[in-house]
N, C-alpha and C positions, 0 to 999 in steps of 0.2 A: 329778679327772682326772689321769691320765698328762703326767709331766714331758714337753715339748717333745721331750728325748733319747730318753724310750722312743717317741714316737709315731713318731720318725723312725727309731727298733730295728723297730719295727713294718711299717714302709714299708720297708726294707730286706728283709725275711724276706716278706712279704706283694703288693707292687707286682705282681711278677712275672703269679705266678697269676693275680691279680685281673686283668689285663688280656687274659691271654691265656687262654682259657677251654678251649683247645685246635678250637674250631671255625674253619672255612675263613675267609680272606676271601672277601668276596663274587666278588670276578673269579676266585678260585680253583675257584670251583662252576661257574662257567661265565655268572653276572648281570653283563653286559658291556651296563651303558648308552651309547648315542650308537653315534656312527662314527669317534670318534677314538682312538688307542690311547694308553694312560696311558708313562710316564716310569719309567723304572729300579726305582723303590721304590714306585710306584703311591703317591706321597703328595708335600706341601707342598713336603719338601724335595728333591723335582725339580728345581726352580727352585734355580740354582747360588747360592749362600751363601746359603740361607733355614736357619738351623736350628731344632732346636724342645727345651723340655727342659719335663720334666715334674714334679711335685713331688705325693705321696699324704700327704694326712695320714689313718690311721687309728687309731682308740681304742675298742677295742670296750666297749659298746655304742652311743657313741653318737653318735662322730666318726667321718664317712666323704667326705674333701671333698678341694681339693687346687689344685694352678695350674698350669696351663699356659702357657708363655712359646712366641711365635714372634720369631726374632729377622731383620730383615729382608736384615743383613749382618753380617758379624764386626767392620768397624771402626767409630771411634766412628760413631756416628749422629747424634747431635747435631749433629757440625760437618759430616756427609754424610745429610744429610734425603732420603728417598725420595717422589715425591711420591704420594699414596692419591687415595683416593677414596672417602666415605662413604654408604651408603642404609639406608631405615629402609623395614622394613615394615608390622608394627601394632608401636606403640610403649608397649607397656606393659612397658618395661625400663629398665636404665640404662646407657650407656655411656660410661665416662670421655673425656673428650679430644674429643669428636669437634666441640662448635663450631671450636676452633682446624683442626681437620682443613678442616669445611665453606670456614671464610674463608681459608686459606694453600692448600689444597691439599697436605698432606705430612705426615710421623709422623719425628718423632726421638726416640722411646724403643721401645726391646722392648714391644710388643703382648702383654700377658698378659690369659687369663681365668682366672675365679674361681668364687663363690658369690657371693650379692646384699650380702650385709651383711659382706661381705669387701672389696667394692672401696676402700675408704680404707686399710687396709693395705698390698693391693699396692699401692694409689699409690704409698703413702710407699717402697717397698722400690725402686719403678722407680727411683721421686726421690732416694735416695740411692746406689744404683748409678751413675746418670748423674753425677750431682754427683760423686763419685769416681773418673771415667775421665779419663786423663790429656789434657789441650787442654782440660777444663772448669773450669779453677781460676776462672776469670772469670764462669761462669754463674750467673744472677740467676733464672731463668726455665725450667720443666720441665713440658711438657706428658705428662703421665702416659697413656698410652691403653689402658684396662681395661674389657673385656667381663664379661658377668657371667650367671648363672642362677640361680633358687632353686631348691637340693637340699634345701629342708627336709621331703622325705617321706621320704627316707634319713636326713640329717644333720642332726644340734643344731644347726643353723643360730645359734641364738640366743649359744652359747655363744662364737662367735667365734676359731672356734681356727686360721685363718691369719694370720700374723703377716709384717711387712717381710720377717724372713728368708725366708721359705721362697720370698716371689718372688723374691728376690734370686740363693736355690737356682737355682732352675729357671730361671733366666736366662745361670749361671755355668755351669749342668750343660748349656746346650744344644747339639746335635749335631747335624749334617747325617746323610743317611742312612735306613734304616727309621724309622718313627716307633711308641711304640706305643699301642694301641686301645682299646678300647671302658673298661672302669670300669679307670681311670687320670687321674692331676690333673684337672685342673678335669671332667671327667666322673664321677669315684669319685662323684658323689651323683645322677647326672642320673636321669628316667625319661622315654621318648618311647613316646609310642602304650600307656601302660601295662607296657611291657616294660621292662628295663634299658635305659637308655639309654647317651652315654657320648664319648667324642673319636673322630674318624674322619676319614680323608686320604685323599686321592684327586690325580688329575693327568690332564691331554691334552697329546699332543704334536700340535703344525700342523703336516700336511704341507709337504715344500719349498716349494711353490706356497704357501704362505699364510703361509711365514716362518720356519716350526718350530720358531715361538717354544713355551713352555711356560709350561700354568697348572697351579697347586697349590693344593687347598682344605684347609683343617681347620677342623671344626665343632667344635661343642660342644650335644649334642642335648638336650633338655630339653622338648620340643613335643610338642603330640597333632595328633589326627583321627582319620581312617582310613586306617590303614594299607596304601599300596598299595607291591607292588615288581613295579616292571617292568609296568605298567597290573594286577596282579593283584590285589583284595582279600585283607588277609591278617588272620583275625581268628579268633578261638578257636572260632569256629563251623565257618569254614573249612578249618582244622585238627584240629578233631576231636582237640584234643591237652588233657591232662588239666589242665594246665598256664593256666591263662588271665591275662592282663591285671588287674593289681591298680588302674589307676586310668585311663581311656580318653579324660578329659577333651581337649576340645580346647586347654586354654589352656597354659600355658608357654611357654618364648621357648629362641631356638636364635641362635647367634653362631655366624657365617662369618667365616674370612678366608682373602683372598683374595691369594696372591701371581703376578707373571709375570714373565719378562724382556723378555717386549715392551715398548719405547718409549713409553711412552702418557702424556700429559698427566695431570693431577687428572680433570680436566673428563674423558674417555675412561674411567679408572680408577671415577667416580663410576657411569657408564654401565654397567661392566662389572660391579659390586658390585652393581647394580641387576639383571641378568640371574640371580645367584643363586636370587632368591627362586623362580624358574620349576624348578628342580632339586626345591625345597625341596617346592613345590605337585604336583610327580609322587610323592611320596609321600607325599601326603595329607592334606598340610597345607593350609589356607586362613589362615591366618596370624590367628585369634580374635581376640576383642577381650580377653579375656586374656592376650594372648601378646605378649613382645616378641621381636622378629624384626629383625636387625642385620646388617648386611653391609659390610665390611672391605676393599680394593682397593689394594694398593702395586704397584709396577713397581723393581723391583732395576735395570732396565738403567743403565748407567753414564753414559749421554749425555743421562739426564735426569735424572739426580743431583742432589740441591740440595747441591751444595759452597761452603764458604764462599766463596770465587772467584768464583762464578755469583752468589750472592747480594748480590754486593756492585757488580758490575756490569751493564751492558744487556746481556744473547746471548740468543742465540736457542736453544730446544734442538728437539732434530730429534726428534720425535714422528709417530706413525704418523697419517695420517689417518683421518676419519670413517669412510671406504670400504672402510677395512683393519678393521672394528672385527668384522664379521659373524662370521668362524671362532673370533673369541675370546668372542663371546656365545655359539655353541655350547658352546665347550670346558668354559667356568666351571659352566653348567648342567649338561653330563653329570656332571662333577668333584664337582660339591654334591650331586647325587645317588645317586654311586655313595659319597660319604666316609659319609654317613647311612644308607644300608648295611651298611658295615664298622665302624662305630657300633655298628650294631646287633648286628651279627653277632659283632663279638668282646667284647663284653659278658656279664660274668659275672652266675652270680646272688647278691643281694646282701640282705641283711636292715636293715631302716630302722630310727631311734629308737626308733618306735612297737611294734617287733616284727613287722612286717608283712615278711614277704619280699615283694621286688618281683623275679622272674622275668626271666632273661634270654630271649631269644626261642628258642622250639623252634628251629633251625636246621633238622635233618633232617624234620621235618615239613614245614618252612617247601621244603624244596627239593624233598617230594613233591608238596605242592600242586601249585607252578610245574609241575613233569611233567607233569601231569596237564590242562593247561591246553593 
């Protein structure tokens, strides 16, 4: 195998393409899920200080993997905890951190995904970043929080080739701003529905009447079923495209997170991570008994901030009520469903360990269909 230097000469010269395969986003074709309209970048980091950085590692033939970091704000996190909120759909996955999440209610490290047999690396690389930010000379204690997929139909999974650094990377390298899509970090190995799969972002903004707060998804696709977009069956028959689905299984797992600036409790946040999986199930999925399926919920706003100050004392923080929660169970569901989309849509095509190309999705087919419909 390729020195760690070249894989990263690799990903230098290679990332690019790989991610943008030159086809539309989906809102660019005119697949405009819901009634709420997306945020500046149509992606996570709508939500003011969410950034996201990405990290490919490739080695051809047989490494094609990588990490994706969302970071929930730029200052420390540790001693400025945001609080989340955790749901599980079918649970045949793994994901670091999240008992500590369920019982406190909050995340203080950068939120990274992976591949399966990757997540004790990026722990370790969370773990030592956080232990290394300055105010943490004192910390005993790092709750690491890492999603994860198996890309072993693309990538040597076995071989193990992310390392502390490269989340470290993708931690240091994150950026507000466009984010970019489909086979890039933690997606370079994914497959959904049989086609490439891959990272995908999305956002709704509330109108004034409902607060105009904003939500921001990024997935990480890796799930089957049947393929629907926009209530449409989308499947090689339907298409009529020469091109078909190398693997249509339903099972695999797919990782949501979810950020807003709305004010919301753990307990609201838990609620609204839970609304995900309905974005998830419009495109086809039924969540298998193979499949792990995970959803992710922080809130940036500052006046529910876990800062050392609040934590130490009684207050009270001013969180939205129950009554306020409805516009933002739409938002999260359109957002998960249109990020799974652009997923798809800007995923390239990619050739597995095995030698097996795995097909990104016809796009132009895929948007005669819909016409036609």
């Amino acid at each position: 195998m390729q020195s760690i230097a070249s894989v990263l000469l690799l990903l230098l010269l290679s990332t690019v393409a790989l991610a943008n395969d030159g086809d539309p986003r989906a809102r660019e074709v005119g697949i405009t899920p819901g009634i709420y309209q997306p945020g500046d970048f149509n992606a996570i980091t709508d939500v003011a200080g969410v950034l996201v950085g990405q990290v490919s590692l490739i080695d051809e033939p047989k490494i094609r993997t990588g990490v994706t970091a969302i970071i929930p704000h730029g200052n420390n996190l540790f001693q400025n905890k945001v609080p989340a909120g955790f749901a599980q759909g079918n649970g045949f996955g793994k994901m670091m951190g999240t008992t500590q999440i369920i019982e406190l209610g909050e995340v203080e490290t950068p939120i990274l995904l992976t591949n399966t047999l990757s997540v004790p690396e990026v722990a370790a690389g969370i773990i030592d970043w956080t232990l290394r930010q300055t105010g943490n000379e004192q910390v005993r204690s790092v709750n690491a929080v890492v999603g994860e997929t198996n890309d072993g139909r693309i990538n040597n999974i076995r071989l193990r080739a992310v390392k502390p650094q490269h989340a470290i990377e993708a931690i240091e390298s994150a950026t507000g701003g466009p984010v970019a899509e489909g086979s890039i970090g933690a997606g370079m190995g994914t497959v959904s529905f049989g086609w490439k799969g891959g990272i995908g972002t999305s956002s709704r903004v509330l109108p004034d009447a409902d607060g105009a707060y904003t939500v921001g998804v990024l997935v990480q696709t890796n799930y089957g079923g049947e393929l629907m977009i926009m209530g449409t069956p989308v499947n090689a028959a339907a298409l009529a495209a020469r091109q078909v689905p190398t693997d249509t299984s339903p099972d695999g797992s797919v990782m949501i997170i979810i950020a807003t600036d709305a004010p919301l409790s753990d307990r609201n946040l838990r609620r609204l991570a839970a609304r995900a999986f309905m974005g998830i199930s419009r495109t086809g999925s039924v969540m298998s008994n193979g499949s792990g399926d995970y959803a992710l919920a922080f809130s940036t706003a500052e006046s529910v901030r876990r800062t050392e100050q609040r934590r130490l004392q009684v207050s009270s923080f001013e969180d939205l009520p129950n009554d306020n929660m409805t516009a933002l169970f739409q938002a999260v569901v359109e957002a998960t469903e249109e990020a799974v989309y652009n997923a798809l849509f800007k995923a390239s095509d990619v050739d597995g360990v095995n030698g097996v190309e795995h097909p990104s999705l016809p796009v132009s087919a895929v948007l005669s269909l819909l016409r036609s419909q």
